[in-house]
C-alpha positions in Angstrom: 0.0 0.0 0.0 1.0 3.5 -1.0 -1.7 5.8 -1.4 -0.3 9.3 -1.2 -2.4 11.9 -2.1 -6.3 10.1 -2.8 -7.9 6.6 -2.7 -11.5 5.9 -3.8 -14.2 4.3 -2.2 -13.5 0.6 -3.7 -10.0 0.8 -3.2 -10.1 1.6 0.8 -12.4 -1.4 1.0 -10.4 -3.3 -0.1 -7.7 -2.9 2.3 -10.5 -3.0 5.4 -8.8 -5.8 7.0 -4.8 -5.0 6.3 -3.8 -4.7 10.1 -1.2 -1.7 8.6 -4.3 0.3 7.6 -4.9 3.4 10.0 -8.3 4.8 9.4 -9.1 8.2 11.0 -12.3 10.3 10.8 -12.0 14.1 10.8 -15.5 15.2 10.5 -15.9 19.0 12.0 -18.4 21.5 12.2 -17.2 24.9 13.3 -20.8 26.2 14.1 -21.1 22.8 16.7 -17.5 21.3 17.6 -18.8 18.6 19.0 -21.1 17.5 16.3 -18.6 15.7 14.3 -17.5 13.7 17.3 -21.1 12.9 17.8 -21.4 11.5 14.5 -18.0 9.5 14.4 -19.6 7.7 17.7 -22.8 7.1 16.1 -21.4 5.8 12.3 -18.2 5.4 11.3 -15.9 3.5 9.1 -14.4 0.0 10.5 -11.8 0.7 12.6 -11.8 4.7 12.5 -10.3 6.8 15.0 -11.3 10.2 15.5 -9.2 13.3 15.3 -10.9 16.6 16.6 -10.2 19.6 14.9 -9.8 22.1 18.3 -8.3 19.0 20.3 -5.7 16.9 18.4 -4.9 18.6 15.5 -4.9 22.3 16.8 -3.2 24.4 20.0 -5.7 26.6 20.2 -3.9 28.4 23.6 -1.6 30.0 20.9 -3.8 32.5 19.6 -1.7 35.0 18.0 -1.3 32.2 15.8 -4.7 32.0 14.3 -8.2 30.2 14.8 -6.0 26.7 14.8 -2.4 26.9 15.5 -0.3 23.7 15.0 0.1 21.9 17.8 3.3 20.9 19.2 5.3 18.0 17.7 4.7 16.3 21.5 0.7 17.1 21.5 0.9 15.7 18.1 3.0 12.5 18.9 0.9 11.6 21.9 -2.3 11.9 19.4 -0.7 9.4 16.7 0.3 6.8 20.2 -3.6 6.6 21.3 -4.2 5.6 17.5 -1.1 3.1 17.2 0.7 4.5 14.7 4.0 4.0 12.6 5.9 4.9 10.3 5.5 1.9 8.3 1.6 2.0 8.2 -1.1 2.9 5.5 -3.3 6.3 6.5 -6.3 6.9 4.9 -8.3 10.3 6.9 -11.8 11.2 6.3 -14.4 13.7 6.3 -18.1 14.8 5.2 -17.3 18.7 4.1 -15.3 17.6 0.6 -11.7 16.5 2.2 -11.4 20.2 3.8 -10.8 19.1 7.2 -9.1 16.0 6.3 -6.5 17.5 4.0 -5.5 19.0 7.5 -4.6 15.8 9.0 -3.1 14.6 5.7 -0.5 17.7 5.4 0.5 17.2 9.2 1.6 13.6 7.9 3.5 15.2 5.8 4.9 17.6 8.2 6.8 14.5 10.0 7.7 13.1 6.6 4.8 10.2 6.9 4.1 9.6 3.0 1.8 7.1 2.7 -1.3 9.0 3.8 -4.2 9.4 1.7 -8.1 11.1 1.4 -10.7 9.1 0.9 -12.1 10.6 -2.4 -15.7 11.7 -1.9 -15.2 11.2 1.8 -18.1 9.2 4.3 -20.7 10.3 2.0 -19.1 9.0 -0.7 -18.5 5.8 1.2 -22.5 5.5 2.2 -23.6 5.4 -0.9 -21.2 2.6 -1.9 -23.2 0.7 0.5 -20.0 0.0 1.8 -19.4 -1.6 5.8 -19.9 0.9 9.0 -19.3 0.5 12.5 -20.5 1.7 15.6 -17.4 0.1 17.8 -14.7 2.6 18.6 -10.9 1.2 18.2 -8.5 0.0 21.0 -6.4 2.7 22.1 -2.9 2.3 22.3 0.1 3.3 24.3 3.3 3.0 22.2 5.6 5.2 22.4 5.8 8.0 19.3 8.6 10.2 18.6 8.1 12.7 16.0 9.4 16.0 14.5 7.7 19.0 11.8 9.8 19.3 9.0 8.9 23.9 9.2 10.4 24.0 5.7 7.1 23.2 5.0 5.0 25.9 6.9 5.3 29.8 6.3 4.7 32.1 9.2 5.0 36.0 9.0 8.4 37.3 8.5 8.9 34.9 5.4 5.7 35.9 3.8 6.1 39.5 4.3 9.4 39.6 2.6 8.3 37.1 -0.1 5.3 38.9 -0.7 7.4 41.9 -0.7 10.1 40.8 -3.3 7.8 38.9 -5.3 9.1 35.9 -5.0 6.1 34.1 -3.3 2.6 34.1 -4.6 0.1 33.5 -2.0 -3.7 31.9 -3.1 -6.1 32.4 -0.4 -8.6 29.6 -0.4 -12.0 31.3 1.3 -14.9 32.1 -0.7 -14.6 35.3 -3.0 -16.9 37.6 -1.0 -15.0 37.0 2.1 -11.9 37.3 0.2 -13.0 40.7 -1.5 -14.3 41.9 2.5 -17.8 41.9 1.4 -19.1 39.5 4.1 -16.7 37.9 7.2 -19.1 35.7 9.4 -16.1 34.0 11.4 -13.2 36.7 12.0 -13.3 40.5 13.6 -12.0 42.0 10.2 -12.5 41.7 6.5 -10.6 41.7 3.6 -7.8 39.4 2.7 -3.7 40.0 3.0 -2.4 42.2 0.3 -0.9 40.9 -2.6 -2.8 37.6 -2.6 -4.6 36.3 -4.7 -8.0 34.3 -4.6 -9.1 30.4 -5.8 -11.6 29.2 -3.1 -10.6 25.5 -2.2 -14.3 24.0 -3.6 -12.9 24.2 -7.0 -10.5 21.6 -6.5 -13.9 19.3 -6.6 -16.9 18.1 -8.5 -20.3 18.0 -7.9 -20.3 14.9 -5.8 -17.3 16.0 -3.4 -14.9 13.9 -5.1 -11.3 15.8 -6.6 -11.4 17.1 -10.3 -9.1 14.6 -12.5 -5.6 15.5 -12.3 -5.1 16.9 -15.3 -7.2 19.4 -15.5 -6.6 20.7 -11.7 -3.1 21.2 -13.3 -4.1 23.0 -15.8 -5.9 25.2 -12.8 -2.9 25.5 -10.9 -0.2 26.3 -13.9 -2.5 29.1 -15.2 -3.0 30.7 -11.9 0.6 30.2 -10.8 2.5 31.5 -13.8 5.8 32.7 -13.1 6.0 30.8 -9.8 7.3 27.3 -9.4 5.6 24.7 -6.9 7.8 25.9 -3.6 7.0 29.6 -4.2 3.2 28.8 -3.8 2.0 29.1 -0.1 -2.0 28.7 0.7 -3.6 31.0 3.4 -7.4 30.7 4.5 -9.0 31.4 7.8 -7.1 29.2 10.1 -4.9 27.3 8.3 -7.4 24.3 7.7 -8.7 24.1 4.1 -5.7 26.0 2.9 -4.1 22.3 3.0 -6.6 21.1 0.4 -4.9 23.3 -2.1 -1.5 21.6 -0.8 -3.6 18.1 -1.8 -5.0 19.1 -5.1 -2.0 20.9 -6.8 -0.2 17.3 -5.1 -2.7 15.4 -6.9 -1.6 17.2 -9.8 1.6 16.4 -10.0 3.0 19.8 -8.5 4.5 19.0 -5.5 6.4 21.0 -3.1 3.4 23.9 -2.4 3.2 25.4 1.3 0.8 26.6 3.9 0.7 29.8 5.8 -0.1 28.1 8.8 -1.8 31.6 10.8 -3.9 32.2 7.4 -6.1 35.1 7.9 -7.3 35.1 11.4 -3.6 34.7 12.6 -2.8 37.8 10.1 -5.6 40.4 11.8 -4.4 38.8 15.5 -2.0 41.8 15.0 -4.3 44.6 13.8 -1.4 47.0 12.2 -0.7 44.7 9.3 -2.0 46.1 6.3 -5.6 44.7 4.9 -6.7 44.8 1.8 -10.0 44.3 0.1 -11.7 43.9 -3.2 -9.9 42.1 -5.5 
């Protein structure tokens, strides 16, 4: 097994009972934090863990640092011991909300240089309506011991996008909707607008109607035409919190355009210090 980017439906089945198959379910809802949890204990797939947004895969004490900070390398290492894991083991994550919360999980794989991790394309809808096997048992927990590093080449914080913004040498996509990105509407954050010098390609276009990612080839074609001028490592991501900005990070992967990176603060993190410059329309 070496899923790295997406696996479908038929294909994770498949694997159900490989004992090196880690299954964890991200499902989140930002208006009700617990109602994703709540669902993961009423359905989930065989053998599914759950990761909670706020909880596992966030420090939300370091606020200057957005809606969902990183957490520590330890907070994350003691997260990955409850679910068993290693380095040698298959990860497929999950969600219902297109891969957007997932794609988190999946890029802080690949901050400790954990590879074979995967979406499951189309995510637990997708999976219902294969008519495919769900369980109601949570996993054994484990205890092993996990040590674990982030690889920071891999996140930008403010100092390096500043001065690549500056210098032109980075080109930054914000991922949120185009009215928030234009400051026309803001339902989560104090402040509108986006970052000056960005520019905008909301996150839902890297999928189709049913939730599943556009074919490769033509999220390419996306990607090259919006990043002209720029090669893979001068792309960085930025949304509100540093969530869905790691689906763009999956799709130009899926792609075939490796080496993009996140601003891990994203927008809320940006406004946390309210004389940085904010600028709106488009």
């Amino acid at each position: 097994m070496n899923y790295q980017t997406l696996i479908s439906a038929r294909e994770l089945a498949a694997l159900l009972d490989d004992p090196e198959l880690l299954l964890v379910d991200c499902r989140f809802e930002l208006s009700d934090t617990t109602k994703g949890e709540r669902a993961w204990r009423e359905s989930h797939l065989p053998g599914a863990y759950y990761a909670h947004l706020d909880r596992d895969l966030s420090d939300l004490s370091q606020r200057h640092l957005g809606r969902h900070p990183l957490p520590s390398p330890a907070q994350f290492a003691a997260c990955l011991s409850r679910w068993g894991w290693s380095q040698g083991r298959q990860v497929v994550v999950y969600d219902d909300a297109n891969g957007s919360v997932a794609a988190r999980l999946w890029w802080m794989f690949r901050l400790i240089g954990h590879k074979d991790v995967a979406v499951l394309d189309g995510g637990y809808a997708g999976w219902v309506a294969g008519d495919l096997p769900l369980s109601t048992e949570p996993p054994l927990e484990s205890a092993c011991p996990v040590d674990l590093a982030f690889d920071m080449t891999q996140v930008v914080y403010f100092e390096e996008l500043s001065a690549g913004l500056a210098e032109r040498n980075l080109l930054l996509i914000d991922v949120r909707g185009a009215p928030r990105f234009r400051g026309e509407v803001e339902p989560i954050d104090p402040v509108a607008g986006h970052i000056p010098g960005a520019v905008n390609r909301p996150f839902v276009e890297n999928v189709d109607a049913e939730g599943r990612f556009r074919h490769a080839d033509e999220l390419r074609e996306d990607f090259e035409r919006l990043t002209k001028g720029f090669t893979p490592d001068q792309v960085v991501h930025s949304c509100g919190s540093g969530v869905t900005a790691c689906h763009n990070v999956l799709a130009m992967e899926h792609a075939g355009l490796a080496g993009s990176r996140v601003f891990a603060p994203s927008w809320s993190g940006w406004i946390a210090d309210r004389s940085r410059p904010v600028a709106t329309g488009n």
